[in-house]
C-alpha positions as a printed Julia matrix, in Angstrom:
647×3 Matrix{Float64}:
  16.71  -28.85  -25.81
  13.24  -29.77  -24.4
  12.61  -29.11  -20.63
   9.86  -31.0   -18.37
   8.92  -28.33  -15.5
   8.42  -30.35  -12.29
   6.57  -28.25   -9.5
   4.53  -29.68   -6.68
   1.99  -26.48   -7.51
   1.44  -27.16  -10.92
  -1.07  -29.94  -11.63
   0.33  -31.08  -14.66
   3.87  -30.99  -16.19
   3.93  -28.38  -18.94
   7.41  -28.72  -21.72
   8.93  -25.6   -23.53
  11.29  -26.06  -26.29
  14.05  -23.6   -25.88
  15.14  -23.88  -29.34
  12.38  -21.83  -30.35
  13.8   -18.56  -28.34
  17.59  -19.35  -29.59
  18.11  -15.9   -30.47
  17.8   -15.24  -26.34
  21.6   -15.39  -26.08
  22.13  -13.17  -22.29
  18.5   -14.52  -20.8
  18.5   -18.26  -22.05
  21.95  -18.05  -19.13
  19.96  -16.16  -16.76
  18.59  -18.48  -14.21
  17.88  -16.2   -11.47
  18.76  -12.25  -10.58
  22.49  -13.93   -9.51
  22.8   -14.48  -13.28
  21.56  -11.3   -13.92
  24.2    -9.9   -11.79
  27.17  -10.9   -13.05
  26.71   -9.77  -16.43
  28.34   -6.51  -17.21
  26.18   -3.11  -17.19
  26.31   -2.57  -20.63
  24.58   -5.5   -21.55
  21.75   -4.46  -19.77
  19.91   -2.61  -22.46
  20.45   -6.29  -24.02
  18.89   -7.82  -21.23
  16.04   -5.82  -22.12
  15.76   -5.9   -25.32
  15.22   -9.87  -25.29
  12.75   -9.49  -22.43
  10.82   -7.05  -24.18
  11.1   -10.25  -27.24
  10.06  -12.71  -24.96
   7.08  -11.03  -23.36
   5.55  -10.47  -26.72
   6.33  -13.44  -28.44
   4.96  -15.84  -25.83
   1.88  -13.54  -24.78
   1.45  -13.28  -28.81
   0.32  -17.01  -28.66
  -0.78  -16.84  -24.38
  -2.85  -13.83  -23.4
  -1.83  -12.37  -20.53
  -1.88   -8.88  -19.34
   0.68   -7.23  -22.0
   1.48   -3.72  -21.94
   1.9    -3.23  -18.16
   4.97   -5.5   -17.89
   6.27   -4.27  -21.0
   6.69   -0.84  -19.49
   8.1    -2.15  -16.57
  11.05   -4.34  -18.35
  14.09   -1.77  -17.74
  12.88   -1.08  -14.49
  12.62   -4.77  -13.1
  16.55   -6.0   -14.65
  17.38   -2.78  -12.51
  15.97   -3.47   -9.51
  17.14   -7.02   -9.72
  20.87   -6.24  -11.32
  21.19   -3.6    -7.75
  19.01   -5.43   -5.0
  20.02   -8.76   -2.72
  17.17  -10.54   -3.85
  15.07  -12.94   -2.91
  16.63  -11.02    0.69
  15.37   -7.89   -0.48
  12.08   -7.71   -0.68
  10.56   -6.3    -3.61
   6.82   -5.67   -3.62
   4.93   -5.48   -6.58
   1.61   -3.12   -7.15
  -0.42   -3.62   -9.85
   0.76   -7.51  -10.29
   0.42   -7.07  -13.8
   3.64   -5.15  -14.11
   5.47   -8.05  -12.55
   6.01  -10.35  -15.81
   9.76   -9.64  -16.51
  10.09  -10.23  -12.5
   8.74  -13.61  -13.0
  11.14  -14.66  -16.13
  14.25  -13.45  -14.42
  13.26  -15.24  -10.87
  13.58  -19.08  -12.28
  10.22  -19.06  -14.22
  11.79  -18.25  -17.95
  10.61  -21.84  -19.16
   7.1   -22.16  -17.6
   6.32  -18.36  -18.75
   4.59  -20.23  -21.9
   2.04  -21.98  -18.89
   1.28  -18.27  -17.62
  -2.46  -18.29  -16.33
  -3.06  -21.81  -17.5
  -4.78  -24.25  -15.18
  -1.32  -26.15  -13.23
   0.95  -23.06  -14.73
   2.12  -20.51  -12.87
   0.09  -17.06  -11.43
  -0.46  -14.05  -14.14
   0.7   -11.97  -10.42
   2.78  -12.14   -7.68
   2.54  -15.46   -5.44
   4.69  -16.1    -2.46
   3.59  -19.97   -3.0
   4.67  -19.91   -6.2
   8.42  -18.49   -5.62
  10.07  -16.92   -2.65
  11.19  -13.74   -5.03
   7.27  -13.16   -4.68
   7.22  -11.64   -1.36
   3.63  -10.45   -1.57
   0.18  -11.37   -2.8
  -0.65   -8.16   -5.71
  -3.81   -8.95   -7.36
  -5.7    -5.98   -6.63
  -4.23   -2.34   -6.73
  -2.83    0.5    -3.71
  -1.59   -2.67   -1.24
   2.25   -2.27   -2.12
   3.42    0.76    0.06
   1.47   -0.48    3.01
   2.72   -4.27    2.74
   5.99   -2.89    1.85
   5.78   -0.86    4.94
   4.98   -3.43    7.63
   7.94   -5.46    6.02
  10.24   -2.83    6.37
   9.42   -2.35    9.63
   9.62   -5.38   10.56
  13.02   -5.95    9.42
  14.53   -3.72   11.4
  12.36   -4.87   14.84
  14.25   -8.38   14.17
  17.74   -6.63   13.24
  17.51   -7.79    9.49
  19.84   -6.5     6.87
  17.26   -6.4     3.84
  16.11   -3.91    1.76
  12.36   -3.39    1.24
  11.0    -1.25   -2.25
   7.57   -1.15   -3.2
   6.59   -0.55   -6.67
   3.25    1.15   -7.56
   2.09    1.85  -10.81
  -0.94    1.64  -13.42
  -2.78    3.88  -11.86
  -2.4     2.46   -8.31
  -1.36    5.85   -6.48
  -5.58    6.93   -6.74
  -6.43    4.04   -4.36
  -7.14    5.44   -0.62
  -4.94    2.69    0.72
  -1.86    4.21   -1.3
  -1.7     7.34    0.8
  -2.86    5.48    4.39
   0.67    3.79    3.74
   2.23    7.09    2.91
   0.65    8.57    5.72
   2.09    6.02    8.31
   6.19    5.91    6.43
   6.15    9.39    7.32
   5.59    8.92   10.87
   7.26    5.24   11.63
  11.38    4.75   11.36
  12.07    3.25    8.36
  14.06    2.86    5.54
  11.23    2.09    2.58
  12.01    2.83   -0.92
   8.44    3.69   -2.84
   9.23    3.57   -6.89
   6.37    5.22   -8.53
   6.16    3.88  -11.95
   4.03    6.11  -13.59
   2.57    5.71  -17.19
   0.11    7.98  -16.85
  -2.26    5.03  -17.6
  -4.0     2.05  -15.79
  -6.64    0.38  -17.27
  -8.22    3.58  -19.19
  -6.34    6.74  -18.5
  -6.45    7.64  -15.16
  -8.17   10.49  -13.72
  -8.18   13.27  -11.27
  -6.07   15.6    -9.53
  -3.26   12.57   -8.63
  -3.23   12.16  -12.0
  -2.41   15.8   -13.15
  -0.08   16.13  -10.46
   2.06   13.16  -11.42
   2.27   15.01  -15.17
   3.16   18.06  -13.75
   5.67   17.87  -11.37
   9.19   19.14  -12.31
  12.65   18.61  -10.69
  15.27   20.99  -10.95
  18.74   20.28  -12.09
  19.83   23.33  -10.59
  18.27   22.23   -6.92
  19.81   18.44   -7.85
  23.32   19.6    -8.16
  23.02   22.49   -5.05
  21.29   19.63   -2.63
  24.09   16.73   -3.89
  27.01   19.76   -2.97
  24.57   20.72    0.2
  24.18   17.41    1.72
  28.3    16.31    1.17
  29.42   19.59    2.77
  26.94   18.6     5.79
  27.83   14.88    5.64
  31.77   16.26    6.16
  31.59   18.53    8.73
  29.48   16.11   10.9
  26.16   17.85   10.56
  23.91   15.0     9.66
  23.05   13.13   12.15
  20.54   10.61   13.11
  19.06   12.94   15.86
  18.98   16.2    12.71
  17.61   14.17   10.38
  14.09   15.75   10.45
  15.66   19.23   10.98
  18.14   18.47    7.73
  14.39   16.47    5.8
  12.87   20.0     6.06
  15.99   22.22    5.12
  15.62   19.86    2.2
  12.14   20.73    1.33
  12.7    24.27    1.64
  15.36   24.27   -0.26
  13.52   22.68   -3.29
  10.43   24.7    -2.89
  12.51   27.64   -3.0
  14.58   26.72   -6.38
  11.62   24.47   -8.03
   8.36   27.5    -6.86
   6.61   24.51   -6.05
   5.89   22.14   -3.23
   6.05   18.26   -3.2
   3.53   16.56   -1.86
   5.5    13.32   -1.42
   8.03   15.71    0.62
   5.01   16.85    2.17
   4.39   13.94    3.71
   8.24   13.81    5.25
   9.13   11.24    2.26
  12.44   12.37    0.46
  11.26   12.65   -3.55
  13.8    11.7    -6.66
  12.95   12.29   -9.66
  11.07   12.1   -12.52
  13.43   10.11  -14.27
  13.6     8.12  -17.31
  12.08    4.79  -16.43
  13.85    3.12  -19.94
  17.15    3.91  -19.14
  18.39    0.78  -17.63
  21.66    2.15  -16.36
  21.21    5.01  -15.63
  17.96    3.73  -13.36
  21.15    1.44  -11.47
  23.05    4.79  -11.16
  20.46    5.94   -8.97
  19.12    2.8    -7.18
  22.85    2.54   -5.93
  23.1     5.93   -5.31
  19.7     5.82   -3.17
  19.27    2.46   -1.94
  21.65    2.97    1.42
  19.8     6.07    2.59
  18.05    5.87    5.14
  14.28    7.36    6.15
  11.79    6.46    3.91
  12.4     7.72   -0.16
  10.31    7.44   -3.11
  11.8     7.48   -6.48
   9.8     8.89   -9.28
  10.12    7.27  -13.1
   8.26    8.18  -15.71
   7.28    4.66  -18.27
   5.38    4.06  -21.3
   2.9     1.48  -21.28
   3.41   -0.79  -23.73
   6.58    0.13  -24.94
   8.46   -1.51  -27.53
   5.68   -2.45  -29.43
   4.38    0.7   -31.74
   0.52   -0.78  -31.22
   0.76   -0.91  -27.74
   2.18    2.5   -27.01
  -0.39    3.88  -29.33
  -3.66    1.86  -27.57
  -2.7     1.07  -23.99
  -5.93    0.43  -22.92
  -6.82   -1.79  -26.11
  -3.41   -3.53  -25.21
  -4.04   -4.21  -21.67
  -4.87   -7.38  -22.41
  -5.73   -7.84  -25.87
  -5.63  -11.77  -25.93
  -3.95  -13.4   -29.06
  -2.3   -11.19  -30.87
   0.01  -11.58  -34.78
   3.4   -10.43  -33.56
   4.79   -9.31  -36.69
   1.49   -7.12  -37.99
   0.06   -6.35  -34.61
  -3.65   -7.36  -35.23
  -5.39   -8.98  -32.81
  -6.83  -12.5   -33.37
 -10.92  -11.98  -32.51
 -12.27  -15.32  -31.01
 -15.68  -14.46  -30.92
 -17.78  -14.48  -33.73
 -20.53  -11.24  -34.76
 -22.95  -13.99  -34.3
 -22.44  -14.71  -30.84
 -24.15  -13.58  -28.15
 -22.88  -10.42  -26.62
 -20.93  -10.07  -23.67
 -22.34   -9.42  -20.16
 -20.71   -6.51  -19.79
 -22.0    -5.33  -23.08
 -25.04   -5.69  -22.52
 -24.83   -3.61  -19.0
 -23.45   -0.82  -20.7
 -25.74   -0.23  -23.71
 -28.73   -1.11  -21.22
 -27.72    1.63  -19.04
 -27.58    3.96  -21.74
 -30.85    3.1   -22.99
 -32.33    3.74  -19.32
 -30.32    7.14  -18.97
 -31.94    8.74  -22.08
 -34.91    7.18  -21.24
 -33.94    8.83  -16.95
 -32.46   11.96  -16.15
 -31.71   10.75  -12.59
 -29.42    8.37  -14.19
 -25.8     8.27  -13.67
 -22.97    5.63  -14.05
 -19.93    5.5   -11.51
 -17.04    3.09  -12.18
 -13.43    2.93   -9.95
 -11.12    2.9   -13.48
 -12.86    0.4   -15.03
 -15.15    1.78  -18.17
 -13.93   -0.26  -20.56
 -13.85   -3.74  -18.85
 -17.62   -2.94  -17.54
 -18.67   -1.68  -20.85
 -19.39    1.88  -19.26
 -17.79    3.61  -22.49
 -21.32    3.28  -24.32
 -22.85    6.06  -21.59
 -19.32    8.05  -21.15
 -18.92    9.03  -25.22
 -22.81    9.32  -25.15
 -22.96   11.33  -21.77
 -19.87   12.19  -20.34
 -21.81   14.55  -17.84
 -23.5    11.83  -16.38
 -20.72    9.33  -16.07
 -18.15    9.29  -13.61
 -14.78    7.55  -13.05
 -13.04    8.05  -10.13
 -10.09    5.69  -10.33
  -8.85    2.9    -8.27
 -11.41    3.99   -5.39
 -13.73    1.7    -4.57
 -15.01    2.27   -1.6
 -15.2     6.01   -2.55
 -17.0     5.11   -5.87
 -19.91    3.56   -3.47
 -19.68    6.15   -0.47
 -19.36    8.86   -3.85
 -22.89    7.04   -5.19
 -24.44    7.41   -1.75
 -24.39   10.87   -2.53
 -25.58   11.1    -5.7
 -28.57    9.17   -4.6
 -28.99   11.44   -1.28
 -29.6    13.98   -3.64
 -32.07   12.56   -5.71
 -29.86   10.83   -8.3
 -30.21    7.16   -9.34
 -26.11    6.08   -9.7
 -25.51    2.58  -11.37
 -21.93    1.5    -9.12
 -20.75   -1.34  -11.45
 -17.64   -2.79   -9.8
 -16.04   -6.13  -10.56
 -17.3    -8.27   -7.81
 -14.06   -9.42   -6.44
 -13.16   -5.23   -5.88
 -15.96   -4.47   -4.53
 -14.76   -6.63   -1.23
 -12.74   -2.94   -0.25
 -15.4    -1.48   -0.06
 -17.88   -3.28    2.42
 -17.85   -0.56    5.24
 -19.09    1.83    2.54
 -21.96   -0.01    1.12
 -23.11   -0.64    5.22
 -22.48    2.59    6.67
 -22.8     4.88    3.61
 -25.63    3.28    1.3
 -27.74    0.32    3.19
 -28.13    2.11    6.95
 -29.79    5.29    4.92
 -31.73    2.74    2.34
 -30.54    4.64   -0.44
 -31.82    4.1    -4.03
 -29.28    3.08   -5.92
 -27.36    0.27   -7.83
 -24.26   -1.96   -7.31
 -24.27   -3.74  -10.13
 -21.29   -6.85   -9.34
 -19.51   -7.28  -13.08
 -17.33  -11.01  -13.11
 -19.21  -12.71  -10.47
 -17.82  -15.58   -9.73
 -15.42  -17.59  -11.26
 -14.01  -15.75  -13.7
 -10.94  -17.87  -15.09
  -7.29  -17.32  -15.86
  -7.04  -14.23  -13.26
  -7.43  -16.86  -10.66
  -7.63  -16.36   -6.78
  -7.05  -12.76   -6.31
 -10.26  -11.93   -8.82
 -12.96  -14.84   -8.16
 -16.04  -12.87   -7.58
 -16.34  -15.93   -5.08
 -17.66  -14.27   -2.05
 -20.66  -11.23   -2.48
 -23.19  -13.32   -2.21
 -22.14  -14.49    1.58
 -20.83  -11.3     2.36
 -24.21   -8.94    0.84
 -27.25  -11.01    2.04
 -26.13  -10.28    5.75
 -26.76   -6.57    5.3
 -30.09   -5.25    5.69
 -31.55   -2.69    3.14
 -29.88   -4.39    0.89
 -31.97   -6.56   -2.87
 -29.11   -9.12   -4.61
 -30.64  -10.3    -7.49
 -28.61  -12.58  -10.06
 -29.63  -12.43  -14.17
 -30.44  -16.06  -15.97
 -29.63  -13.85  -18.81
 -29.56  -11.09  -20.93
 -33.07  -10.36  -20.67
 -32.94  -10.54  -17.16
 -30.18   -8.37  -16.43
 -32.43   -5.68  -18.43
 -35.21   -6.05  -16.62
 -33.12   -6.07  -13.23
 -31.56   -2.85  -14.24
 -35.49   -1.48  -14.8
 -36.53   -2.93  -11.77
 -33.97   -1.58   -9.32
 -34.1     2.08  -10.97
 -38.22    2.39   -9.79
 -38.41    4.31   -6.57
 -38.14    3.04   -3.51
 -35.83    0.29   -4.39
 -33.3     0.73   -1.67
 -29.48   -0.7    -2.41
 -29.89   -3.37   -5.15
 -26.96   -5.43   -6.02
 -26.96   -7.06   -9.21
 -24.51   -9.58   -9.51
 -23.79  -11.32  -13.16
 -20.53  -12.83  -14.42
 -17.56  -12.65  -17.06
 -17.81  -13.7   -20.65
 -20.74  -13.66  -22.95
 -24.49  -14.93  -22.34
 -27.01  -16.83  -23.5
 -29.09  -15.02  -26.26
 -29.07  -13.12  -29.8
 -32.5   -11.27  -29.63
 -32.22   -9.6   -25.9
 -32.76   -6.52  -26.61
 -36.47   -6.76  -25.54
 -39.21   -3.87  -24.11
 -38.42   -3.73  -20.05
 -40.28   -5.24  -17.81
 -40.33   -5.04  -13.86
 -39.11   -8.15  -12.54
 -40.95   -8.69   -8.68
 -38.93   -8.38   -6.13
 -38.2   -11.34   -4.02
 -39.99  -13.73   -6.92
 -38.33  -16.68   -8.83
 -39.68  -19.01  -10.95
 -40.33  -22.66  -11.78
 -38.35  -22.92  -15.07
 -39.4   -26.98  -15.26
 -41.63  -29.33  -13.21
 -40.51  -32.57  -12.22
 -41.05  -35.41   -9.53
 -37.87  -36.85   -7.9
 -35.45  -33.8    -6.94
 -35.75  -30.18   -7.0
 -33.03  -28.25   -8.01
 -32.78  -24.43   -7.43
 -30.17  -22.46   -8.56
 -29.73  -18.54   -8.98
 -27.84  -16.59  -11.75
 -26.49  -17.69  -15.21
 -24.8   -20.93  -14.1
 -28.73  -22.09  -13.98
 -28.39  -22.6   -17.95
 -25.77  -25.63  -17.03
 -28.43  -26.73  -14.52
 -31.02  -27.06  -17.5
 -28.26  -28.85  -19.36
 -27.73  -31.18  -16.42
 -31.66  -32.02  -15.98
 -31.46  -32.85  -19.5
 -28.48  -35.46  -19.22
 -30.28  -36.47  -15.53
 -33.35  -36.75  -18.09
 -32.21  -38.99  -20.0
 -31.23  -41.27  -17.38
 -34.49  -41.42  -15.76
 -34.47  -38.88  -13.32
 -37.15  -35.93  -13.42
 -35.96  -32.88  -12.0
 -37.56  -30.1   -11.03
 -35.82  -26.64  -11.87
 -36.18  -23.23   -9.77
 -34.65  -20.11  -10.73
 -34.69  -17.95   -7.17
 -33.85  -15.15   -9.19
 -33.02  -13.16   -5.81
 -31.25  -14.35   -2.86
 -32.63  -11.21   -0.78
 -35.6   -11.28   -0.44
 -35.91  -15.12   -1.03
 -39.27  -16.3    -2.83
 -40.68  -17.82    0.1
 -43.92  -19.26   -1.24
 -41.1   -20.95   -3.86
 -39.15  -22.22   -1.4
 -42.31  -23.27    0.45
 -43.47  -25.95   -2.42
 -39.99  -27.11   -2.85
 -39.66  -28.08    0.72
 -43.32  -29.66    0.55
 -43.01  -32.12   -2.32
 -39.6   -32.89   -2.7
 -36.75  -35.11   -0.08
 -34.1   -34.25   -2.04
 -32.95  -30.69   -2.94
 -30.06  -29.68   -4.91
 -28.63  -25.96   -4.7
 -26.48  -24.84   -7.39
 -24.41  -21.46   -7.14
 -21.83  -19.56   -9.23
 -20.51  -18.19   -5.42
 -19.2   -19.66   -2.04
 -20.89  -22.74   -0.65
 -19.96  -21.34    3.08
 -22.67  -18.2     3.52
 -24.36  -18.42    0.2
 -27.16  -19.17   -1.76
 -27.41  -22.61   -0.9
 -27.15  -22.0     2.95
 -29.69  -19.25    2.7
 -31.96  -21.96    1.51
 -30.83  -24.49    4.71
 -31.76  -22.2     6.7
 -35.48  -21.58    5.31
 -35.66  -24.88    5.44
 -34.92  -26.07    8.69
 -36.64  -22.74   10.0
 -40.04  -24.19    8.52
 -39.75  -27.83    9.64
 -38.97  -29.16    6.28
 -36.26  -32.0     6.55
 -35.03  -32.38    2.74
 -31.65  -33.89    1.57
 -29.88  -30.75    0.54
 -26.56  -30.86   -1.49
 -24.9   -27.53   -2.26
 -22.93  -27.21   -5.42
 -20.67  -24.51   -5.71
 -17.28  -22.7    -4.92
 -15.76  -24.8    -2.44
 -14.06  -23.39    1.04
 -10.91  -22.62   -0.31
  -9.39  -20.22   -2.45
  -9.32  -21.52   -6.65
  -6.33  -21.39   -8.81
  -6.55  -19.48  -12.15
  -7.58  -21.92  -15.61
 -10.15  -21.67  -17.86
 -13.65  -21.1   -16.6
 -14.61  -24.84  -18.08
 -11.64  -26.53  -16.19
 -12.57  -24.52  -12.99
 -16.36  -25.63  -13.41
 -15.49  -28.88  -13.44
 -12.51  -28.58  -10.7
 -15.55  -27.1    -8.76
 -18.63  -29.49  -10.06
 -20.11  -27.14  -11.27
 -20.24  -28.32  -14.77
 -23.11  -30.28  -16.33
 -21.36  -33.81  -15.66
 -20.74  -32.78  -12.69
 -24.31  -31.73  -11.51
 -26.12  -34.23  -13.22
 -24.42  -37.11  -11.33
 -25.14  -35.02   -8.3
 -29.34  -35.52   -9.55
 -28.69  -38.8   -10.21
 -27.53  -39.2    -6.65
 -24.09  -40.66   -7.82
């Protein structure tokens, strides 16, 4: 049986042949969670079991993040086998967990187009299915979204149940306990699951983290409370006006049997748990037991990342997302050849250890992300001088701040699309005190089958509006060295260096340092009929374009600002002199960015030029690859050089 999937939000129609998953006997029937439910409860662990074959055989041949969802398997057919849903509301946090949501919610045949450009969302999309009820690209939004729902609900008189589901390290992000903060204090009837795998990316740190391993539940409080609260329920004690009073009986009742406190109860939230997030029934056992309460509840489970496949539970940070993979030996298929140039974030990380032994003011900071930035090289090297601090952004920057108050010199490196949460923080904590120190902006840009949610789209328009504040953007490797020299000199202030996902340019950039001016580009070629000016690493498809422009007839002229803030002025100066036509090209937003920066100069100096911006358009992009995105955008060669060619 071959299936066409017809979707006004795909772009193109994508086919699955079903035959090929025959031995899917309970999901190949299961159409949606109504499916789902009327199966009996011991086929459940079945259920699973050809998830769990599913996920790996299709992410085996279509990388996708792998060992989140495969920890989350017994707990989604649970929550879908007990809730109303798509009227219950289920709100997912990390999206990642969410890919055995997506297979039993109608999207079983196009899970082979997952990430692809016209295939459906590697997260949560309320466009792409009304069982998505929330956007969850980035982490700590689900209790606070879940929340407001929830609320909401019962303002309008709705009958739904809301549940939020946090997870992967999630619970570290400020955001997480501002929405545990405000279900204390607000009538509601939110369910919080904490699914907690005591990983995220890299193992998660800190006290939250410890905490979460720690805490015990009694059996002996479990069965006392159950016989407790009946005998009250009976003789017409609990009320709705006693339900605080009979809340904090409860709490003292399990600090009393357990000798310790619970924070969640602390915070006026009734705790279950930890429970055994892989036992599919009896995780329905409790979600029925639970689900009618009322007040807001958080149930605890305790998941293994990656489990059900032995290389995944042993490497969850390897199997994150370990693209292609062999599904019967576990090795992963390695794209890139030894020969290629290294990747950006590679080259960030054994940089900064090469400046930290050559600088004891030194540090590295990164919010749970030392393996995706490449910050491992300085951790196993120096683990004294590195610091993660989990999902935190806006505390890594405020925690840099001060560092550098103190005389430090703390590389931030934060993927450019995170680093959005935490704009108050690099304003109020780091550019009104011009602080030394560095936010270095990892994936800037469009950065490809993550899609909307994780474009680094918009630093550019949102930094060069601050004052205090250097962006610079590497050409290459080279340059990103020598940008990470420059910025560490004193007297720097904040300097943001923004650079994007995937490899660069060169073999042999491992180079002797060199301070690169601040506020200087360069002419990288002269030319007569247009001048084209670009900034960052998408300038080596500009040089590609000139070349095809070249060959046409048209001489361009190429400008590499280098840095947006300051801008080269004298640059800018001859470009608006001898040329009519100008031609900006960006890896960033059109609106705000490089290109208008350059407008601006130019009308401000009474130069009149034909400028054309190239870019990322005003509206959000899907996910793809980063070529089909390029040239969705124009921002591939083609694409520029007919823009030279005035085309």
């Amino acid at each position: 049986m071959r299936i066409i999937l017809k979707n006004h939000l795909y772009l193109h129609n994508i086919s699955v042949n079903m035959d090929d998953f025959s031995e899917l006997k309970l999901l190949s029937q299961i159409n949606s969670p109504d499916d789902l439910r009327r199966l009996k409860q011991d086929q459940l662990d079945s259920v699973c079991l050809e998830l769990r074959r599913y996920i790996i055989d299709v992410l085996a041949d279509t990388p996708g993040h792998f060992g989140s969802s495969l920890g989350a398997v017994e707990l989604t057919v649970a929550l879908h086998y007990t809730l109303n849903t798509p009227n219950d509301k289920i709100v997912w946090d990390v999206g990642h967990q969410a890919y055995a949501h997506k297979i039993l919610t109608g999207r079983r045949d196009a899970f082979i187009s997952l990430r692809k450009l016209g295939g459906i969302s590697g997260f949560p999309n309320p466009n792409e299915s009304e069982y998505d009820s929330f956007i969850a690209g980035h982490a700590s939004n689900s209790i606070s979204a879940a929340l407001g729902m929830a609320i909401a609900s019962n303002l309008t008189g709705e009958n739904r149940k809301i549940v939020a589901v946090i997870g992967d390290g999630a619970m570290t992000g400020g955001l997480a306990f501002e929405g545990l903060n405000n279900a204390s204090s607000d009538p509601n009837d939110l369910l919080i699951i904490l699914n907690d795998n005591n990983m995220a990316i890299d193992r998660p740190v800190g006290g939250m983290s410890q905490y979460l391993v720690n805490i015990t539940t009694s059996q002996t409080y479990n069965t006392i409370r159950y016989k407790l609260y009946n005998l009250l329920k009976n003789t017409g004690f609990i009320q709705e006006q006693r339900k605080g009073l009979i809340l904090r009986f409860n709490n003292s009742l399990k600090a009393l049997l357990t000798k310790q406190h619970n924070m969640f109860e602390g915070f006026n939230i009734r705790y279950f748990g930890p429970i055994d997030g892989h036992d599919v029934k009896g995780l329905v056992r409790i979600l029925n037991d639970i689900k009618e309460m009322k007040g807001p509840k958080l149930l605890h489970i305790i998941t293994k990342k990656g489990k059900g496949f032995e290389p995944a539970e042993k490497d969850a940070t390897l199997w994150h997302a370990p693209g292609k993979f062999n599904k019967e030996t576990g090795e992963r298929i390695i794209v890139r050849s030894k020969d290629e140039p290294q990747l950006y974030q590679d080259v960030f990380g054994r940089t900064l250890l090469e400046l930290a032994k050559q600088d004891r003011r030194i540090v590295g900071i990164t919010p749970a992300m030392p393996t995706g930035c490449s910050m491992t090289f300085l951790m196993e090297e120096m683990p004294e001088r590195t610091f993660d601090v989990g999902i935190a952004e806006g505390h890594a920057v405020t925690f840099s701040a001060g560092l550098a108050k103190q005389g430090m010199f703390p590389f931030c490196n934060i993927y450019s699309s995170f680093m959005q949460r935490a704009y108050d923080n690099i304003i109020h904590d780091a550019a009104l005190q011009n602080l030394d120190m560095a936010l270095c902006l990892d994936r800037a840009g469009l950065v490809g089958e993550d899609g909307a949610t994780h474009h680094g789209a918009f630093d550019l328009a949102y930094l060069r509006c601050i004052p205090n504040v250097t962006i610079a953007s590497p050409l290459n490797e080279i340059d990103l060295r020598n940008l990470m020299f420059t910025c560490s000199r004193p007297g720097k202030g904040v300097f943001v260096i923004r650079y994007p996902r995937g490899k660069g340019e060169l073999k042999d950039w491992e180079r002797p340092f060199e301070i690169l001016p601040v506020g200087k580009g360069r002419k990288l070629k002269d030319g007569k009929d247009v001048a084209v000016i670009s900034i960052g690493a998408v300038g080596n498809i500009v040089r590609e374009a000139i070349e095809k422009a070249g060959e046409k007839g048209i001489d361009a002229a190429h400008y590499d600002l280098i840095y947006l803030k300051p801008l080269d002025e004298e640059l800018l100066h001859e470009a608006g002199k001898n040329f009519k036509r100008i031609i900006t090209v960006e890896n960033g937003s059109i609106q705000g960015g490089m290109g208008s920066a350059v407008m601006e100069f130019m009308s401000e100096n009474g130069y009149f030029p034909e400028i054309k911006r190239i870019g990322i358009p005003d509206r959000f992009i899907p996910h793809g690859s980063v070529a089909e995105l390029y040239k969705m955008c124009g921002m591939d060669a083609d694409s520029i050089a007919k823009k030279i060619m005035h085309i």
